[in-house]
C-alpha positions in Angstrom: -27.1 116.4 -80.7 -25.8 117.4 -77.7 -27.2 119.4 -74.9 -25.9 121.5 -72.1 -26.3 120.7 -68.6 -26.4 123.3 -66.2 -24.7 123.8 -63.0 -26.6 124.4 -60.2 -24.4 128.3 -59.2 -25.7 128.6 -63.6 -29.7 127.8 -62.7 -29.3 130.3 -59.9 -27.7 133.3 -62.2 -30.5 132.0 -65.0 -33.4 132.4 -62.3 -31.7 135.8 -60.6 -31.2 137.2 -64.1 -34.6 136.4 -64.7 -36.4 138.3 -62.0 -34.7 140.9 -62.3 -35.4 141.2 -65.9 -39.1 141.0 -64.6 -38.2 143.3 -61.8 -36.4 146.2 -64.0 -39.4 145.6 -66.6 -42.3 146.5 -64.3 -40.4 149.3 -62.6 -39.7 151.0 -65.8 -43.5 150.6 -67.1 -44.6 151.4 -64.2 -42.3 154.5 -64.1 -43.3 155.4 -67.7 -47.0 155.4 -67.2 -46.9 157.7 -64.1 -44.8 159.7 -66.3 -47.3 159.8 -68.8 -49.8 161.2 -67.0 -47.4 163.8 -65.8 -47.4 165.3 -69.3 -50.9 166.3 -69.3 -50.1 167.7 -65.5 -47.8 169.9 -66.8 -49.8 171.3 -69.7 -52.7 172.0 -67.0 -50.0 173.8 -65.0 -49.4 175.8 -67.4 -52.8 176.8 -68.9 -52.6 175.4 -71.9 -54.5 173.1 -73.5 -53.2 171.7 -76.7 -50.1 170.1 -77.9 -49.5 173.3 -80.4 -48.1 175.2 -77.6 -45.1 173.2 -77.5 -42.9 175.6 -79.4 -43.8 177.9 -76.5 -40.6 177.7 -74.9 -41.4 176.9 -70.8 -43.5 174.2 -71.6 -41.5 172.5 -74.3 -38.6 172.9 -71.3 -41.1 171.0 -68.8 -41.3 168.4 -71.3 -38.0 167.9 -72.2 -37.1 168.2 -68.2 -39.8 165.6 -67.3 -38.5 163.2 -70.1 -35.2 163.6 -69.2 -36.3 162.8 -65.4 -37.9 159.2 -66.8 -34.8 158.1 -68.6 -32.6 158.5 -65.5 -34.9 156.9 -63.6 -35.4 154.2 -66.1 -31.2 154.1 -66.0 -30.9 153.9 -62.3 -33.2 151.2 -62.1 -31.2 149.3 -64.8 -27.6 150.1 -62.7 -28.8 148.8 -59.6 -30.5 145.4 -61.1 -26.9 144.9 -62.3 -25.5 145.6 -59.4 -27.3 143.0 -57.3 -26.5 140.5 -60.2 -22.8 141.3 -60.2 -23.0 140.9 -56.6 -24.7 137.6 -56.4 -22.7 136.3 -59.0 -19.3 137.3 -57.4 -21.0 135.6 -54.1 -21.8 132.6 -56.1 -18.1 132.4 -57.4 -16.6 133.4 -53.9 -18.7 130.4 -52.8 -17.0 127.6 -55.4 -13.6 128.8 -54.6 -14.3 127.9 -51.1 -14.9 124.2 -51.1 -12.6 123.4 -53.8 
């Protein structure tokens, strides 16, 4: 059976990848609880008090803007974690073609 051996410029895109998986994890639950106490908010805010009233058109509007708010914040945080990996990575590469 044979097994892989990893480079050491591999361990370091294995570790980076893995915090910011952890990273981009806990930004987006933490984002997504916040926001989920926002949608209670924004019921109060508009004096009303049970989820029927979501036909009503402003606050059905609120909701959809406040979801809509989460998912590009969720897909910011996502961008930029790839970002700093493509940038690491193309250090990491720039780094090899140096000493060889």
């Amino acid at each position: 059976m044979p097994t892989t051996t990893l480079t050491p410029k591999l361990k370091k895109l294995k570790n980076l990848r893995t915090i910011l998986w952890i990273v981009f994890t806990a930004i987006t639950v933490t984002i997504l609880l916040i926001g989920s106490l926002s949608v209670p908010a924004a019921l109060l805010i508009n004096k009303t008090s049970s989820f029927s009233s979501l036909t009503n058109g402003e606050t059905g509007m609120l909701l959809l803007s406040l979801a809509a708010v989460l998912l590009v914040k969720v897909a910011v945080i996502g961008i930029i974690c790839l970002v700093i990996y493509a940038i690491f990575k193309y250090r990491l590469e720039k780094e090899d073609d140096l000493f060889l």
